[in-house]
BALOBA-1460 file (C-alpha; in Angstrom, 3 decimals):
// residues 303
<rec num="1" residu="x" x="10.805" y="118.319" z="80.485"/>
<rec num="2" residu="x" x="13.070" y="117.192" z="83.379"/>
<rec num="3" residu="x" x="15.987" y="117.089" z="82.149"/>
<rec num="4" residu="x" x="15.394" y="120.651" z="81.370"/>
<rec num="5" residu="x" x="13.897" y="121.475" z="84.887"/>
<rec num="6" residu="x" x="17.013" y="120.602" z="86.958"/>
<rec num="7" residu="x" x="19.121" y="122.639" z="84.749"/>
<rec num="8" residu="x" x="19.719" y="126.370" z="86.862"/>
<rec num="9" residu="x" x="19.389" y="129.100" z="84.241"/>
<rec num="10" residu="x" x="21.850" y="131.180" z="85.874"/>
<rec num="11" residu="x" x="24.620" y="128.508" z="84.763"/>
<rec num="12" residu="x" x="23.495" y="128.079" z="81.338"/>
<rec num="13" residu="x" x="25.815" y="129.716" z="78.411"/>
<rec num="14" residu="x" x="23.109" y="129.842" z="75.308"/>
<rec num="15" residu="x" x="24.889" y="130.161" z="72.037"/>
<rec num="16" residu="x" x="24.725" y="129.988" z="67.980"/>
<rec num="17" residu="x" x="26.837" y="130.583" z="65.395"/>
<rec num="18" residu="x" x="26.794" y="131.675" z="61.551"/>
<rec num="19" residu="x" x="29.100" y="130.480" z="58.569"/>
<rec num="20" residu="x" x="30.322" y="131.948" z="55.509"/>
<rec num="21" residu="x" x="32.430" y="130.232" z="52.945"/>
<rec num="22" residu="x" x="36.340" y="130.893" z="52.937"/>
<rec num="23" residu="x" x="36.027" y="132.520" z="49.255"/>
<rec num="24" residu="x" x="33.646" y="134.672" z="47.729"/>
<rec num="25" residu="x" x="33.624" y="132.261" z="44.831"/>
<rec num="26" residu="x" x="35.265" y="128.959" z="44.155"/>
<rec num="27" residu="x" x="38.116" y="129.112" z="41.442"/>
<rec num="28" residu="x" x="39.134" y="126.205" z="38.930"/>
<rec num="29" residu="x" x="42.774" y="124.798" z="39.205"/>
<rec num="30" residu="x" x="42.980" y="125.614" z="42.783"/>
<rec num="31" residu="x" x="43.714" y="123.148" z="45.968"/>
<rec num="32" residu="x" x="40.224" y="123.985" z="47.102"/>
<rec num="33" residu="x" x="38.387" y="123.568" z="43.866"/>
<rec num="34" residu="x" x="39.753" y="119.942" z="44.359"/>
<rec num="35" residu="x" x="38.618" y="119.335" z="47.649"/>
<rec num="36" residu="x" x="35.550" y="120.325" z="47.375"/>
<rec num="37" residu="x" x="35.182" y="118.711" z="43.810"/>
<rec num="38" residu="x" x="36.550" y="115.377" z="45.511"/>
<rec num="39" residu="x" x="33.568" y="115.989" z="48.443"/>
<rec num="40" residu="x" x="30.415" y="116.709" z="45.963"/>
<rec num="41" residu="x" x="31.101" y="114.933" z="42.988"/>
<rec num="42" residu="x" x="31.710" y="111.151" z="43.469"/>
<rec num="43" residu="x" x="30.054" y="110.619" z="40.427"/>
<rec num="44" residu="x" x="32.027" y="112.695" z="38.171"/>
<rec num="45" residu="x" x="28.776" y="113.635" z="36.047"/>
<rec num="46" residu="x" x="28.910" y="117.354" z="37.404"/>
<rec num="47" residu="x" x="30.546" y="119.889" z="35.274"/>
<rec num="48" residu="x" x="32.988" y="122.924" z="36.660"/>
<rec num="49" residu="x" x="30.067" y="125.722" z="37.027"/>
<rec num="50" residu="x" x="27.858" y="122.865" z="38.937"/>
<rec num="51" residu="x" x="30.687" y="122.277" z="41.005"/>
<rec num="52" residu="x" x="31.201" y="125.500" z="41.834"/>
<rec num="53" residu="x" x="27.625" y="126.456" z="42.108"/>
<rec num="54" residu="x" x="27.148" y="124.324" z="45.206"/>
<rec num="55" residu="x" x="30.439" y="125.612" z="46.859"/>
<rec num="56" residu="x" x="28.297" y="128.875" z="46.708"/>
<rec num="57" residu="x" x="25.273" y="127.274" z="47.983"/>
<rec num="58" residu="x" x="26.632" y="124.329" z="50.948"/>
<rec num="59" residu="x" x="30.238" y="124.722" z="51.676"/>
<rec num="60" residu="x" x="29.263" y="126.907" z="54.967"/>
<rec num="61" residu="x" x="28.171" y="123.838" z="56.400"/>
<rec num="62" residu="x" x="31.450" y="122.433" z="56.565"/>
<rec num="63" residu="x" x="34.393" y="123.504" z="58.472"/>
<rec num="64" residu="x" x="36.618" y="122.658" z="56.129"/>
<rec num="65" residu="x" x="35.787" y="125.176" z="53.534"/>
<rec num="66" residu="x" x="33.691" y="127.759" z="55.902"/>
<rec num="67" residu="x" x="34.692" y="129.893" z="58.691"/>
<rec num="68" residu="x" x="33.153" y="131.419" z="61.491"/>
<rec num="69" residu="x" x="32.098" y="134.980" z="60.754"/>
<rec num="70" residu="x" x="29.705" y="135.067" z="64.093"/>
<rec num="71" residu="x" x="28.966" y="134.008" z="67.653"/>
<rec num="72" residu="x" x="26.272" y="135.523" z="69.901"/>
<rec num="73" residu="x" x="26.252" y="134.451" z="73.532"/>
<rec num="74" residu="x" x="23.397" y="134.850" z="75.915"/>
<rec num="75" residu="x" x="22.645" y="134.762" z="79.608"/>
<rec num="76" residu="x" x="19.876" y="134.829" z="81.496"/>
<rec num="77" residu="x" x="20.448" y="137.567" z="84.560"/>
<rec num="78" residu="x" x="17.934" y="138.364" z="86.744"/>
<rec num="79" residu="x" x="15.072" y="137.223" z="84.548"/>
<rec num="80" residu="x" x="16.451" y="139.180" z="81.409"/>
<rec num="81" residu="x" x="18.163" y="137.786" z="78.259"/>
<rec num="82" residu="x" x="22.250" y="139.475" z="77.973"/>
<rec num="83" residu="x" x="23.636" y="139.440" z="74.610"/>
<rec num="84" residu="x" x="27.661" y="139.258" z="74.027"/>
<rec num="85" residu="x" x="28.080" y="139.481" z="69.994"/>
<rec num="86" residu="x" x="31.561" y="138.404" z="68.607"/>
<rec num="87" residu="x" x="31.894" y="139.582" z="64.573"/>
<rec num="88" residu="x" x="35.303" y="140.318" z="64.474"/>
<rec num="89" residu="x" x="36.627" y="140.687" z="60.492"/>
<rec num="90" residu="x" x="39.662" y="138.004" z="61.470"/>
<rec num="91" residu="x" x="38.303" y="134.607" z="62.224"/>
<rec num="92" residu="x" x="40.954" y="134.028" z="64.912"/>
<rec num="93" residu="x" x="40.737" y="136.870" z="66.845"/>
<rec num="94" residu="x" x="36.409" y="136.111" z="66.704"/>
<rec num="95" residu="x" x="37.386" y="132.399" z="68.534"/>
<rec num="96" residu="x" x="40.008" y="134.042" z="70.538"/>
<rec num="97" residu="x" x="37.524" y="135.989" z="71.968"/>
<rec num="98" residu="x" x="34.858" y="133.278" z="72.381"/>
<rec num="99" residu="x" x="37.121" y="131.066" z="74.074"/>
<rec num="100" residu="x" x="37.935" y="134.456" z="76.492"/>
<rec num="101" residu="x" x="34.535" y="134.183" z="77.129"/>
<rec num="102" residu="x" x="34.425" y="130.503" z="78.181"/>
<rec num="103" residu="x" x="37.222" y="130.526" z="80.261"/>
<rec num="104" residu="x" x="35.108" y="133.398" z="81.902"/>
<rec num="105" residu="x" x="32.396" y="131.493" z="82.649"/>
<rec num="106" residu="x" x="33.843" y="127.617" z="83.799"/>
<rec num="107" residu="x" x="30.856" y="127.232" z="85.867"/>
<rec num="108" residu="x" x="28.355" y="127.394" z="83.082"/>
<rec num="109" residu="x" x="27.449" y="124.913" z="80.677"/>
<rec num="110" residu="x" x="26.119" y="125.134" z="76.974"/>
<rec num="111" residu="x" x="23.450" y="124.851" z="75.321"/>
<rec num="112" residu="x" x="22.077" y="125.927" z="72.146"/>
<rec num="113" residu="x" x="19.949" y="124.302" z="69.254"/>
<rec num="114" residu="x" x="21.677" y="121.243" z="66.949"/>
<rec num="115" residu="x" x="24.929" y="122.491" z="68.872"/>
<rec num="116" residu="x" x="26.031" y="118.910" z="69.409"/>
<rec num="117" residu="x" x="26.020" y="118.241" z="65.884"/>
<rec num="118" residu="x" x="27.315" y="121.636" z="64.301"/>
<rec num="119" residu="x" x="27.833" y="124.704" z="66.136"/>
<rec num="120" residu="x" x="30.265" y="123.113" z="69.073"/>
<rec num="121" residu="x" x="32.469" y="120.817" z="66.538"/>
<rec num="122" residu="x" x="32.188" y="123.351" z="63.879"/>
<rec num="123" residu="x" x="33.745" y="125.673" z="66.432"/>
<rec num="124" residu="x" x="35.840" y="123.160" z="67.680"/>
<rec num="125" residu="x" x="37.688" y="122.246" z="64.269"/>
<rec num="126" residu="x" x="38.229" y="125.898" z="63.095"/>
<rec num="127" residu="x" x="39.946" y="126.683" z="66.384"/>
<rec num="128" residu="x" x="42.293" y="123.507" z="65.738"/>
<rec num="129" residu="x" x="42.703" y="124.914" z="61.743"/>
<rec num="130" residu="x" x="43.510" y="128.381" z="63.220"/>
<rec num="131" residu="x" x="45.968" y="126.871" z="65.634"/>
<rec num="132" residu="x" x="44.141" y="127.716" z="68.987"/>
<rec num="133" residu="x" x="43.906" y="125.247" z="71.722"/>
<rec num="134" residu="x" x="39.915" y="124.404" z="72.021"/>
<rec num="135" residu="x" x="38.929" y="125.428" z="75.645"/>
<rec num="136" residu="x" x="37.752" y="122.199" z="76.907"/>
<rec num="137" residu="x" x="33.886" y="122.824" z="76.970"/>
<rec num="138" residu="x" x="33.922" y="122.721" z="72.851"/>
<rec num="139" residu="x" x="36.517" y="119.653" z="72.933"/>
<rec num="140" residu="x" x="34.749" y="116.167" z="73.368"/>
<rec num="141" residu="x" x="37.203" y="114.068" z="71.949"/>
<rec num="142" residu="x" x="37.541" y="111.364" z="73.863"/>
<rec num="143" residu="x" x="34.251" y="111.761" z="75.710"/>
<rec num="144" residu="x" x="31.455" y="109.260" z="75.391"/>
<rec num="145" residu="x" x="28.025" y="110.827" z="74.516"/>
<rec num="146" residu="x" x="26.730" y="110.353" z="77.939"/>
<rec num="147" residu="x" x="29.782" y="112.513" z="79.049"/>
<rec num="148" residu="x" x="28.705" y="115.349" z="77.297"/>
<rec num="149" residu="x" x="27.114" y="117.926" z="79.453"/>
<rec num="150" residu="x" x="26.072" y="120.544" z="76.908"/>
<rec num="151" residu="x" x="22.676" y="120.696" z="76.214"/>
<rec num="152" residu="x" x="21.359" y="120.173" z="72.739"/>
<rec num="153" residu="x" x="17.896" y="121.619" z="72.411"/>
<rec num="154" residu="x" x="16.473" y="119.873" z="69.208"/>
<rec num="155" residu="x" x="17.512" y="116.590" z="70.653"/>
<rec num="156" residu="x" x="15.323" y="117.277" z="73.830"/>
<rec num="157" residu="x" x="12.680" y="118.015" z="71.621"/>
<rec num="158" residu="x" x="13.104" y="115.163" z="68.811"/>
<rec num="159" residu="x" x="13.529" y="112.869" z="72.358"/>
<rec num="160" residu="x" x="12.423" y="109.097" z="70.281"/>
<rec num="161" residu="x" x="10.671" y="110.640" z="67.432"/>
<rec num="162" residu="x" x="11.638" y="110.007" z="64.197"/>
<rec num="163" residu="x" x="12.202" y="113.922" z="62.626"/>
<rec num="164" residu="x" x="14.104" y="116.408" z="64.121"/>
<rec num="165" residu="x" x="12.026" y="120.282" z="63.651"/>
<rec num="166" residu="x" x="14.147" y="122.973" z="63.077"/>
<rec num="167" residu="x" x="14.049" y="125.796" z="65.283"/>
<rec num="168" residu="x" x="11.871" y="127.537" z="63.907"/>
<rec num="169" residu="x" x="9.228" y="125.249" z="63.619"/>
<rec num="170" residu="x" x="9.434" y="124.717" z="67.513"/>
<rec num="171" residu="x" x="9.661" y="128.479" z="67.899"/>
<rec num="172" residu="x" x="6.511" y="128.867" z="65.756"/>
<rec num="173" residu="x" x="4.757" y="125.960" z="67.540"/>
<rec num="174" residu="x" x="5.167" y="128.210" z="70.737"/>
<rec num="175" residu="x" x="3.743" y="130.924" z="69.103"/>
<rec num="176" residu="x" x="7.338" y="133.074" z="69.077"/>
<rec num="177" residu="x" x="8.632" y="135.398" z="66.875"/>
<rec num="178" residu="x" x="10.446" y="133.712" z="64.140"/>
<rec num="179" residu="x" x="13.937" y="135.036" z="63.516"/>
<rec num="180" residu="x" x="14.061" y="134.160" z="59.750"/>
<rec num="181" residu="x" x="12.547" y="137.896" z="59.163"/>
<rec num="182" residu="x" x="15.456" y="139.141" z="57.802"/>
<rec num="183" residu="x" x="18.488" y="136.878" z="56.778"/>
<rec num="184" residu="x" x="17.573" y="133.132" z="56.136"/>
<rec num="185" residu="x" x="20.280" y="130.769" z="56.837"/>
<rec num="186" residu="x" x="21.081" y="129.733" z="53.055"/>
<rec num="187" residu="x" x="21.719" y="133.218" z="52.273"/>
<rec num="188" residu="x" x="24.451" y="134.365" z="55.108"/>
<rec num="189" residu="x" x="26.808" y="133.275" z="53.541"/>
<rec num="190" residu="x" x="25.816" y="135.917" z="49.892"/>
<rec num="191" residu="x" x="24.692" y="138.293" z="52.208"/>
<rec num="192" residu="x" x="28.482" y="138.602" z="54.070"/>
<rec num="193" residu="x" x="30.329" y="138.539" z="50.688"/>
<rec num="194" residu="x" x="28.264" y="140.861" z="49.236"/>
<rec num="195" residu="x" x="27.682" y="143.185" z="51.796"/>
<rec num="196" residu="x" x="30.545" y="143.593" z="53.819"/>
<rec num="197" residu="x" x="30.258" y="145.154" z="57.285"/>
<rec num="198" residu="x" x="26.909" y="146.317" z="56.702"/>
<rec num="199" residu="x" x="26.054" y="142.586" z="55.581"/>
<rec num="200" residu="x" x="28.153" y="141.348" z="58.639"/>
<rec num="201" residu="x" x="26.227" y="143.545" z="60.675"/>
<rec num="202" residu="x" x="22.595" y="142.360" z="59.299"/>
<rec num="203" residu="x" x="23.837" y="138.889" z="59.999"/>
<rec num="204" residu="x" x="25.053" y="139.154" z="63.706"/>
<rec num="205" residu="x" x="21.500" y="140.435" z="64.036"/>
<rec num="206" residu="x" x="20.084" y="137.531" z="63.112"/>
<rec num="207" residu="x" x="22.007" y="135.175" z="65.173"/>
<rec num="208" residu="x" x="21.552" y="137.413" z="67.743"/>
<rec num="209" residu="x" x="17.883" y="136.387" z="67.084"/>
<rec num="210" residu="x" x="18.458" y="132.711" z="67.130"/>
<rec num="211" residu="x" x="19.696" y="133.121" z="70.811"/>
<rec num="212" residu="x" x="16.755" y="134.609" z="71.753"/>
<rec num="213" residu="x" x="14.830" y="132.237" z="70.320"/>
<rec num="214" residu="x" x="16.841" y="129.747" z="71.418"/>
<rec num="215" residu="x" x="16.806" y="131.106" z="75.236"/>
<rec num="216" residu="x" x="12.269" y="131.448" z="74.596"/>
<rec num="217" residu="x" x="11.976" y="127.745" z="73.575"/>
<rec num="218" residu="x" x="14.139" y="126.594" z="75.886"/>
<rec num="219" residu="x" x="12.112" y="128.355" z="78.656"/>
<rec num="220" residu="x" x="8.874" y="127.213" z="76.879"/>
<rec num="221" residu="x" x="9.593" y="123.547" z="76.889"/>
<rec num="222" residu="x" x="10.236" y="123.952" z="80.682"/>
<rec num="223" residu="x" x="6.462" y="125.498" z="80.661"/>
<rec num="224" residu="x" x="7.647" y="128.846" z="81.656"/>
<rec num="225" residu="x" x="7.594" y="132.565" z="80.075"/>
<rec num="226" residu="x" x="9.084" y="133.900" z="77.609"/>
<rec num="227" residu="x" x="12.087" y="136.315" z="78.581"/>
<rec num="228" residu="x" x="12.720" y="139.452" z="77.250"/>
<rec num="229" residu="x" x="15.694" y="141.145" z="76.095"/>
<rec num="230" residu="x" x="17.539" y="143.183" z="78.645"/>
<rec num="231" residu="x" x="18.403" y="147.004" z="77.437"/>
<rec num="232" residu="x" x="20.697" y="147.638" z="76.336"/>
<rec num="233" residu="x" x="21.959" y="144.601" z="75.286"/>
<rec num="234" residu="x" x="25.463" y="144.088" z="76.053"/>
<rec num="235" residu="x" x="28.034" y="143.642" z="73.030"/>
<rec num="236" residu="x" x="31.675" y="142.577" z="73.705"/>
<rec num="237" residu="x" x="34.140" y="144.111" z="70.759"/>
<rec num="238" residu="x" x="36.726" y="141.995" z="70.288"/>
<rec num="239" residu="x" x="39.780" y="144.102" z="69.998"/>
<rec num="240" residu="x" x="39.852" y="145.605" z="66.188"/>
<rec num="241" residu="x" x="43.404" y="146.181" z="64.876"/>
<rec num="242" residu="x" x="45.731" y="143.788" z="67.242"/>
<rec num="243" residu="x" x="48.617" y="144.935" z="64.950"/>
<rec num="244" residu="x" x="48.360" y="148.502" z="66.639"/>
<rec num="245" residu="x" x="49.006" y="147.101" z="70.189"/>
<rec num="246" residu="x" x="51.923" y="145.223" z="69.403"/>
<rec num="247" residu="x" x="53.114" y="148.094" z="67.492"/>
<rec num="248" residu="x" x="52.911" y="150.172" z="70.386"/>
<rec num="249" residu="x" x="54.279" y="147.799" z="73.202"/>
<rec num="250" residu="x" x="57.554" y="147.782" z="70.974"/>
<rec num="251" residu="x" x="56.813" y="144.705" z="68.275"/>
<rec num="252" residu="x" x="59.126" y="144.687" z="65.484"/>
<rec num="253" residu="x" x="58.256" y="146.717" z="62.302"/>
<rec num="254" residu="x" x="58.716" y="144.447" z="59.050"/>
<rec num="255" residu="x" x="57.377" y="144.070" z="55.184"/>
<rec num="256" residu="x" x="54.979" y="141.775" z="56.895"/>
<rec num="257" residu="x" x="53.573" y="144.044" z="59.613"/>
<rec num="258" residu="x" x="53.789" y="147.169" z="56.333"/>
<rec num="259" residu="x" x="51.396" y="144.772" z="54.569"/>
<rec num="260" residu="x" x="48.939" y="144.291" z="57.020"/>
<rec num="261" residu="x" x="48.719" y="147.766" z="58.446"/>
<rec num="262" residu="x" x="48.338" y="149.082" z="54.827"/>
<rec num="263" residu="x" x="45.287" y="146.524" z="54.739"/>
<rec num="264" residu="x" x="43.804" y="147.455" z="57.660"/>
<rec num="265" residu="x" x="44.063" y="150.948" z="56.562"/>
<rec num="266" residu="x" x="42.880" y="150.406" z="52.936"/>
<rec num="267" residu="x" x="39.723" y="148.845" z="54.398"/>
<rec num="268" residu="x" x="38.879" y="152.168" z="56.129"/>
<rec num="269" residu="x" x="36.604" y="154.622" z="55.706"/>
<rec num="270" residu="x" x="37.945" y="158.309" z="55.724"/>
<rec num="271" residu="x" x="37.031" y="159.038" z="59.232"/>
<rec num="272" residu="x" x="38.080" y="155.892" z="60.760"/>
<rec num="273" residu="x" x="41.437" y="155.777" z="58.960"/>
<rec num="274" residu="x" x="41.886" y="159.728" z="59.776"/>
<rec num="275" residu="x" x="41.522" y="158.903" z="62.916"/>
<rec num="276" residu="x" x="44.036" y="155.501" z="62.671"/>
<rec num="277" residu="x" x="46.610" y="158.023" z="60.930"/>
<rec num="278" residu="x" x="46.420" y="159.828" z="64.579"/>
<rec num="279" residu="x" x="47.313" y="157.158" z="66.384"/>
<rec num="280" residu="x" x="50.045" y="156.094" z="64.603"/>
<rec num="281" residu="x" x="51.482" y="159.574" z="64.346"/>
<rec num="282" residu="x" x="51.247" y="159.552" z="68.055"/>
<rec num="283" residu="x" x="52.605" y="155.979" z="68.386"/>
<rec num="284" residu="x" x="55.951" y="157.320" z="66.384"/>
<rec num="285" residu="x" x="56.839" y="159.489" z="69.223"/>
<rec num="286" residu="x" x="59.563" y="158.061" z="71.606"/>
<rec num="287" residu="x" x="58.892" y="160.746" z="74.030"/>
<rec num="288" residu="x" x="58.500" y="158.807" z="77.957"/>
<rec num="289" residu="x" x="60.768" y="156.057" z="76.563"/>
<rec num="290" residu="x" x="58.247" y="154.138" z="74.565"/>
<rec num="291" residu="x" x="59.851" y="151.496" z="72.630"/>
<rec num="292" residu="x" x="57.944" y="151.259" z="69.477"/>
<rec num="293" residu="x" x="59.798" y="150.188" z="66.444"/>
<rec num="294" residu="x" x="57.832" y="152.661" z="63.951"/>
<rec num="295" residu="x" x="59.280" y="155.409" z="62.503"/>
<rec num="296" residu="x" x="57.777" y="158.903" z="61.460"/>
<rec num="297" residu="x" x="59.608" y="157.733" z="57.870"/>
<rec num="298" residu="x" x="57.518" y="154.088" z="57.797"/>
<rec num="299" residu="x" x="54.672" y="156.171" z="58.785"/>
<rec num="300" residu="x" x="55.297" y="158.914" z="55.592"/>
<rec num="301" residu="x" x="55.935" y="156.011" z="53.566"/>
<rec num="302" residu="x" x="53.280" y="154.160" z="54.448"/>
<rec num="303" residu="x" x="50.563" y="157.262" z="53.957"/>
């Protein structure tokens, strides 16, 4: 295609996202129940369990009752396909990260498959709920829609025809892998709050997927070959336990910061909170005038 031929791969910034709903399960008599009632039933004919039923099933399509529980990146470098995953347990830290990211790359543009419609304002309206400034390349307010220089894939494909294919009907049209062969879409959202980390980590898999894909149709409708992924891939941890380095550069110790750090340690494994007990021991120490404002007692206390 030639809008797709101009483009230089080396600029491109190929992306996708996955959703989960803010709860586990929706509850009566709560704020959200409400919303979401007032959204889904206009009629009024469906009862509570219906109601909540399809909270289960749709509300990760909507930003205001789903958050953003992944984002894989990739780049094309020298021919091979770079990964950067972002599945950080706090939402904000996740689009803290992606807007790092984007603020790394200003001379790249994005693209990625129904992006226009969903992935870019989904991200866009969750950064704005979690009180982060948008970098400018997900903000189009104000922009007209010949403005916008991201590039949605399934809109070069639908071009005047009247359906738009999913991606993996184009993908299987090309005669690529598909990258439903483990978590489908509809079920990310069961899958993360059933699952946990391991079910965070089957779904960052699968998105990681979706890039790929994304990356292979994108070179196919240019009539070029598939790329492969480069090994290993690279993954970009967002930092874990924020909490800890503002403990240790002398942030202030209160009921609030006690709640959280007993959180993040009750959602530990042995080793890993052994190993966070360590830390913090060593944090305690005012030895080489640190300035930290925990004390051996919070610590004992707190264990």
């Amino acid at each position: 295609m030639r809008v797709l031929k101009k483009l230089k791969e080396d600029r491109l910034l190929f992306f996708d996202i996955e959703t989960a709903s803010v709860v586990p399960k929706l509850k009566l008599d709560t704020p959200l129940f409400d919303s979401w009632a007032y959204k889904v039933n206009k009629s009024g004919e469906m009862t509570n369990d219906e109601i909540i039923e399809s909270y289960s099933i749709k509300s990760g399509l909507y930003p205001e009752f789903a958050k953003v529980i992944s984002i894989v990146v990739g780049k094309i470098v020298k021919g091979k396909i770079h990964l950067i995953t972002l599945d950080h347990d706090s939402e904000k830290e996740l689009l803290h990260g992606f807007n790092d990211i984007l603020e790394r790359n200003l001379k790249c543009n994005l693209v990625g498959f129904v992006n226009h419609s969903f992935d870019t304002p989904f991200i866009y309206k969750r950064m704005v709920i979690n009180k982060i400034t948008p970098h400018d390349k997900v903000d189009s307010s104000g922009l007209k829609p010949w403005d916008i220089v991201d590039t949605d894939l399934a809109l070069e494909w639908k071009g005047n025809s009247f359906e738009r294919a999913s991606l993996l009907n184009v993908a299987t049209a090309f005669g690529l892998p598909s990258p439903k062969d483990d978590v489908a879409g509809a079920e990310v959202g069961r899958v993360y709050w059933a699952q946990g980390k391991k079910g965070l980590a089957r779904i960052s898999e699968y998105c990681r997927k979706d890039v790929v894909t994304t990356i292979n149709v994108f070179k196919c409708m240019r009539i070029e070959e598939p790329l492969e992924v480069a090994e290993p891939a690279v993954k970009e941890e967002v930092v874990e336990d924020t909490l800890f380095t503002r403990l240790l550069n002398g942030g202030k110790y209160g009921a609030a910061e006690k709640k959280e750090l007993k959180a993040l340690l009750d959602g530990m494994d042995k080793d890993e909170k052994d190993k966070a007990i360590v830390v913090l021991t060593a944090m305690t120490s005012t030895a080489k005038n640190k300035k930290t404002k925990i004390t051996k007692a919070h610590l004992k206390a707190l264990i």
